[in-house]
Every structure is written in C-alpha cells, then in structure tokens.
C-alpha positions as CSV (number, residue, x, y, z in Angstrom):
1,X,0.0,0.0,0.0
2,X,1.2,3.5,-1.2
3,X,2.1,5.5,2.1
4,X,0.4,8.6,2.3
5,X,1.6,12.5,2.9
6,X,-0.2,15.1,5.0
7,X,1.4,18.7,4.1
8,X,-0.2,21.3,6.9
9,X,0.9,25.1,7.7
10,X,-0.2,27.9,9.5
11,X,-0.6,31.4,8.5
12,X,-2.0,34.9,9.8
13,X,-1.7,38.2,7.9
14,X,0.6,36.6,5.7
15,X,0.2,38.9,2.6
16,X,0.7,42.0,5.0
17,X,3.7,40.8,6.5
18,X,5.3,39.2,3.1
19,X,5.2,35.5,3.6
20,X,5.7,33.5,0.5
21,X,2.8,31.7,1.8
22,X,1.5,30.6,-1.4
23,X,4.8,29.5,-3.0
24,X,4.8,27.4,0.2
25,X,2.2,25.5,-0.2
26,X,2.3,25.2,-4.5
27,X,5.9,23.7,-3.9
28,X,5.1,20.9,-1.5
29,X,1.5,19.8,-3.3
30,X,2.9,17.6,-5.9
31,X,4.1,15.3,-3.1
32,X,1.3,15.3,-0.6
33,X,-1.8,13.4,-0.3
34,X,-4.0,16.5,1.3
35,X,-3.0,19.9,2.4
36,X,-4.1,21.3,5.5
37,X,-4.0,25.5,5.7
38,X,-4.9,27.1,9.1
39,X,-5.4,30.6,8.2
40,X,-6.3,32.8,10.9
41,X,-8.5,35.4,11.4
42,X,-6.6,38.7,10.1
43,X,-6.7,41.7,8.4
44,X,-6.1,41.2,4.8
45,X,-6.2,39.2,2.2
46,X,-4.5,36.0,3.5
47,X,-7.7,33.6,3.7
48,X,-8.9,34.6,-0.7
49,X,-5.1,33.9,-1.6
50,X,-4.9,30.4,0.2
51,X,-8.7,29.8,-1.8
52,X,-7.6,31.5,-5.0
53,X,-4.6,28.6,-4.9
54,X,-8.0,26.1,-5.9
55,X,-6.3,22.9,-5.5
56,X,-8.9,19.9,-4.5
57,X,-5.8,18.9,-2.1
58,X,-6.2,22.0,-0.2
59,X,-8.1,21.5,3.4
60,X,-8.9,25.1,4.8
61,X,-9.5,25.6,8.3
62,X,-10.5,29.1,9.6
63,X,-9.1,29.4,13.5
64,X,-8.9,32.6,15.3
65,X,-5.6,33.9,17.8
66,X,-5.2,33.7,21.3
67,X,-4.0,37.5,21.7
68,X,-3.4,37.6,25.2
69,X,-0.6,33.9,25.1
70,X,2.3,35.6,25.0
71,X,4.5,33.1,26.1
72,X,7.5,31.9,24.1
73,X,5.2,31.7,20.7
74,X,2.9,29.5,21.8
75,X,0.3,30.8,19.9
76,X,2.0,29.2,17.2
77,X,2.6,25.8,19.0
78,X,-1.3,26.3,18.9
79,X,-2.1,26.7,15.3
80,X,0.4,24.3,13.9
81,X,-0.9,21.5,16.2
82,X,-4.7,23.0,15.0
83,X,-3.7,22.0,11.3
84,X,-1.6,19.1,12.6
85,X,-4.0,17.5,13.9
86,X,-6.1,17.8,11.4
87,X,-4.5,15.7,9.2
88,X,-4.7,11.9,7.5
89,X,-2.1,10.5,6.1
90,X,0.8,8.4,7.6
91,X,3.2,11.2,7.5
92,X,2.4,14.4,8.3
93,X,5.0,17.0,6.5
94,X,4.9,20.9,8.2
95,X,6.3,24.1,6.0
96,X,6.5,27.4,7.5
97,X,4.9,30.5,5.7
98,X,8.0,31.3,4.6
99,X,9.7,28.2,3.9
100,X,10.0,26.3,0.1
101,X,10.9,23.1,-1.4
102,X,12.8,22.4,-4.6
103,X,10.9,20.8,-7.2
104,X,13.8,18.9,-8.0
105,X,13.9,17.4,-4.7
106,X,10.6,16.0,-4.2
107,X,11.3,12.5,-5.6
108,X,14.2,12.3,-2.8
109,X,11.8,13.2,-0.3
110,X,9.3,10.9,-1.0
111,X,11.6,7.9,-1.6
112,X,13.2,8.3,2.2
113,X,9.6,7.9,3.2
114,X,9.5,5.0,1.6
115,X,12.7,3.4,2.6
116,X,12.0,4.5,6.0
117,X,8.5,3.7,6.7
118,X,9.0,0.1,7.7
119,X,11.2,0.9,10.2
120,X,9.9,2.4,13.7
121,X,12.6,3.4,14.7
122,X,12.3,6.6,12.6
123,X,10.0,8.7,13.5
124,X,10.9,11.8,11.6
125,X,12.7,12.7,8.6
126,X,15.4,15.3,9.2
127,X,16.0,18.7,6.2
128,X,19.5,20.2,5.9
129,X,18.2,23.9,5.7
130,X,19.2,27.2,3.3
131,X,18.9,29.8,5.4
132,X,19.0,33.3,3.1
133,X,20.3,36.5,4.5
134,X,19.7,40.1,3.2
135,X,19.1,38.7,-0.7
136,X,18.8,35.8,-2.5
137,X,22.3,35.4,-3.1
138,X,23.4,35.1,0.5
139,X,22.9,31.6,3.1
140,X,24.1,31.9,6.9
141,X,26.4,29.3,7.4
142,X,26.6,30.4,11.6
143,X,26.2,27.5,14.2
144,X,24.1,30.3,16.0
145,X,21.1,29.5,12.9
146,X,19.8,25.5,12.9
147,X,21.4,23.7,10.1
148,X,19.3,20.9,10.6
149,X,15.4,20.1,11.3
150,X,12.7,18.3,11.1
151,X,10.0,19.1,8.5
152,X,7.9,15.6,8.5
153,X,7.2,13.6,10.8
154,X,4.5,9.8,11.3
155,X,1.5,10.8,11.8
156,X,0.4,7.8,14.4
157,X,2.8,9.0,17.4
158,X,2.2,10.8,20.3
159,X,4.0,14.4,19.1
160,X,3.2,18.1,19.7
161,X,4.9,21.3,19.4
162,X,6.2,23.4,22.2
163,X,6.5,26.4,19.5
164,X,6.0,27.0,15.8
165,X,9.7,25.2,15.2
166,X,10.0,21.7,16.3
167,X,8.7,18.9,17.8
168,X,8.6,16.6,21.0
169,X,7.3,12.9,21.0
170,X,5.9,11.9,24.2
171,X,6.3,7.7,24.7
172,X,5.5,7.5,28.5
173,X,2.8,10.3,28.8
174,X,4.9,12.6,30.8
175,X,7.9,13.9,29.1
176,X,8.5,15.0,25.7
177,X,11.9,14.4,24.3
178,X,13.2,14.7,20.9
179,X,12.2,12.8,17.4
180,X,14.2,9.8,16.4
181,X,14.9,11.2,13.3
182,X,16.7,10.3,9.6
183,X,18.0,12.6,7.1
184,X,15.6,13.2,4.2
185,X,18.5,14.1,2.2
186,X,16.5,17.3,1.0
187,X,16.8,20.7,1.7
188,X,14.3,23.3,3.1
189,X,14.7,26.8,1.7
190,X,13.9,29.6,3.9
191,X,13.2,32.8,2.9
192,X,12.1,34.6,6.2
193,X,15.4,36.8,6.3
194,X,15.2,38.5,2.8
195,X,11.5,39.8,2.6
196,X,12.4,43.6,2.5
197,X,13.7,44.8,5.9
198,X,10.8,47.2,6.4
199,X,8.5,44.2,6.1
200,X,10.7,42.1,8.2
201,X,10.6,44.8,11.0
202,X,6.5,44.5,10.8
203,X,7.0,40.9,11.3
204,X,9.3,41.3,14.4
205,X,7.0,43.5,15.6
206,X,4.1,41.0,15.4
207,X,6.3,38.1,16.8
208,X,7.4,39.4,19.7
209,X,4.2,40.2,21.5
210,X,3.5,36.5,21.3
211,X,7.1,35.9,22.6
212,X,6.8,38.8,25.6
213,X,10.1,40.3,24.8
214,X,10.9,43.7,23.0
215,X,10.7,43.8,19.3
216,X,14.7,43.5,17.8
217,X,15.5,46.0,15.5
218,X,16.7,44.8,12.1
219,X,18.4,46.4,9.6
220,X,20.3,43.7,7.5
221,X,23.2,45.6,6.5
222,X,24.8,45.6,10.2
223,X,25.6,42.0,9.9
224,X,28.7,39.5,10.5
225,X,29.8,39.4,6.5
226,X,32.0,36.2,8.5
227,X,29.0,34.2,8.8
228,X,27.8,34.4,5.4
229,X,28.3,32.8,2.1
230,X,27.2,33.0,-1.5
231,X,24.3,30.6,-2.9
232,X,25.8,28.5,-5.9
233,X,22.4,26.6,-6.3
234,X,18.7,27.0,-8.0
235,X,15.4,28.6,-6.7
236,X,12.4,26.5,-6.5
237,X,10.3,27.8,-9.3
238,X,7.7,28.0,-7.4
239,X,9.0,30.7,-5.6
240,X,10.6,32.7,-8.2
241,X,7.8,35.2,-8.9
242,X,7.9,35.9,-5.2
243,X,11.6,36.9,-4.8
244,X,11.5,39.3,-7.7
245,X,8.8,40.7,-6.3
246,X,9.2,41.3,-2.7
247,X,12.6,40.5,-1.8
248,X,15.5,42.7,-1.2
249,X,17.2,42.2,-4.0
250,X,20.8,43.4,-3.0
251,X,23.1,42.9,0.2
252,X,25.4,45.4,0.7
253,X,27.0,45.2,4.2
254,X,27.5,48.3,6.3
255,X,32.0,48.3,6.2
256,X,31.6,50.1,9.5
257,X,29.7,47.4,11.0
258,X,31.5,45.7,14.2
259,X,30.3,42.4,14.9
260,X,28.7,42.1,18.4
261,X,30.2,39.8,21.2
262,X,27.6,36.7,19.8
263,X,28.5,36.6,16.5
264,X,32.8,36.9,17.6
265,X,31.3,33.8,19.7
266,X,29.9,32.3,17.0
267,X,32.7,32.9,14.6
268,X,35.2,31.2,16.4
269,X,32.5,28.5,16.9
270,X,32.8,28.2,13.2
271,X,36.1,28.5,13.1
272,X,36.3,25.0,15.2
273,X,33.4,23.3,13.3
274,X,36.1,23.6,10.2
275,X,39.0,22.3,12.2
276,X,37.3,19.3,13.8
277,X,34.2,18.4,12.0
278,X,32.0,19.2,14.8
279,X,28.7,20.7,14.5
280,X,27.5,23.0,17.3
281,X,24.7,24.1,15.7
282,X,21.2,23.9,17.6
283,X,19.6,20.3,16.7
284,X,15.7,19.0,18.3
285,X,16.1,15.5,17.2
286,X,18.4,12.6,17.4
287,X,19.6,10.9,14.4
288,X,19.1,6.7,14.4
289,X,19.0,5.9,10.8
C-alpha cells in the first residue's frame, strides 16, 4: 500500500507581512496526499489567496488567535498542532509561511519515506536547511542558525509542538523528548530573512508580543559578512515570482559594522566546526538511521 503525505501550515496576515505563503504550499503539493492551511482570522487578504490557490488537495481551516498567550510563541505551538491534527495520512510533512521546497527534490523526499516507513525506529525525517540573508544570493552558514530540522514527521505518534519550530514525542505520557529522526536528504529553503527589511521589521514586531520580549531591531546591512556565504544553487520555481517581487534584491554590508560579542562567539564556533568536523549548531532530534 502506497504510504500517504499530510502537508499542513499555518498562517495569519501573511500577505501583510510578506510571507511567500502561497509559493509554500504550491511547492510541497505535488508530493502530498491533502494539504491542511490554518489561516487565521486577520486583516487582509490572506484567507482569498490560500482559496484563490484552488487545489482539490487543499483542506482550509479558519481558527482565530489567542491574543493575550504571549509566552515563548505558543500561539504558534497552537495553530500548527490545529492544522496538525487535522490531518490523515501516515506522515504528516509541516512548512513554514515562509519556507519552500525544490521541485527537484521531491522525488528524494518521497523515496526516504519510503525506505524508511517500515522501520519504527524513525519517527521523523530530518531537512539540511538554506537559510537566506539580506538577498537571494546570501545563506548563513553560523552555528548560531539550525542547520538541521525536522520538517515531516509519522502521523500515528504521540508528538506536539512546544513552539512554531519543532517537535517533542511523548512515549511515557509525561515527558517529551526529541524525534528519532533520519536525514531526508532534501533541503528546506527559507526565505524569512530576505522579505524587505521594512516588512521584516513588521514581522518582528508582530512576533514578539506573542514571545513577551521587545521587538529586535533589524536592519540587514549591520551583519557579520563572516557568517555568510554566496548561494551557488537554483530557486524552487515556485517561488521565483515571489523573490523578484518582494525580496530585497541586493546585500550590501555596512563596512563600519563591528560584529557584536555573539557573533565573535559564534565565529570562532565556526572557526572549530572547520577544524574538527564538529557541528555546534542547535539540533531538536536525534539521528538513528
């Protein structure tokens, strides 16, 4: 028996605050079975967008916020467990707003399920990640950004999410601990960090009430040029439209910039990664397979 894909996000306000919601969701519905879109009550748009995408795959649930949790985003542990939840298939696979898969991946991705299904021992399937900076051209390559995470995970074990990012499976009732994960051997392309800065700011703004800490500042010229490097590979296509629309389309770091204490600390991090091999980069599962 074929083994079936979930895909499910979450999104708010998403044209307002320049998600590529839509090139989200187009790029991950060749592989899945059904596609499960909470869109919350908001103030645009959003909701005729995620409709307007007219895919029979396409589940639309309508959820409103919980304004006054503002505790460490769990407002979005909330709505990604809403669509979650939701779902059917054996595997359940979660994108971000802002996060995209390459067409030219999705065989890769669904044969891992494949080869990995029969064994229980996986639980999840792990995504190296493309995190871009300032442009399209530019990926952090910092241990203080995860390199790794998990995007898809079975569908018949006890998991939930402690914020929008990850994952905990709980196997005794009490405590959650990490996935038991594999590597997909796929990448997940994030484009959060290249909307244009004055839309990023909005976003911060937004995130950090639901976080109950002060709104960052960002301005993506004052930025470590150490902890970046040049993308070499392709778009997804189905994200293309999007970046010459509404991303910032150049990088140009400020040459009086000093980097702050973090990113010295995170330099010479990197600095040992390349001597040794290690990887101290944040990780919320455990590799088995």
């Amino acid at each position: 028996m074929r083994v079936s894909i979930s895909g499910f996000t979450f999104i708010r306000n998403g044209v307002q605050l320049a998600f590529p919601f839509e090139a989200s969701i187009r790029s991950l519905l060749p592989l899945v079975d059904e596609f499960v879109v909470a869109v919350g009550h908001g103030s645009d748009d959003t909701l005729a967008r995620v409709r307007a995408i007219n895919d029979p795959k396409i589940r639309i649930i309508e959820t409103l916020w919980n304004e006054r949790m503002a505790d460490r985003g769990f407002v979005y542990a909330q709505q990604k467990m809403i669509a979650q939840y939701s779902c059917t298939g054996d595997w359940a696979f979660y994108l971000e707003g802002d996060e995209v898969v390459h067409e030219g991946e999705l065989a890769a991705i669904r044969a891992s399920v494949e080869r990995h299904h029969a064994n229980p021992a996986v639980e999840a399937l792990v995504f190296d990640y493309h995190h871009f900076y300032g442009s399209p051209d530019w990926i952090s390559i910092s241990p203080g950004w995860y390199r790794r995470e998990c995007r898809l995970i079975r569908n018949t074990i006890r998991s939930y999410a402690p914020d929008g990012q990850y994952w905990l499976v709980t196997t005794d009732h009490k405590k959650g601990r990490n996935p038991r994960g594999a590597l997909a051997g796929a990448h997940i392309y994030h484009y959060g960090w290249i909307r244009r800065n004055e839309e990023m700011q909005k976003k911060m703004d937004q995130v950090s009430k639901y976080w109950g800490t002060p709104a960052a500042q960002i301005t993506y010229s004052r930025f470590d040029r150490r902890a970046l490097k040049r993308f070499e590979g392709t778009h997804p296509l189905a994200v293309r439209k999007w970046l010459a629309e509404e991303a910032e389309p150049v990088l140009t770091i400020d040459p009086g910039y000093k980097p702050t204490p973090k990113e010295n600390k995170y330099h010479f991090m990197r600095q040992i990664e390349t001597l040794t091999g290690l990887d101290f980069s944040r990780k919320h599962f455990k590799l088995v397979a």
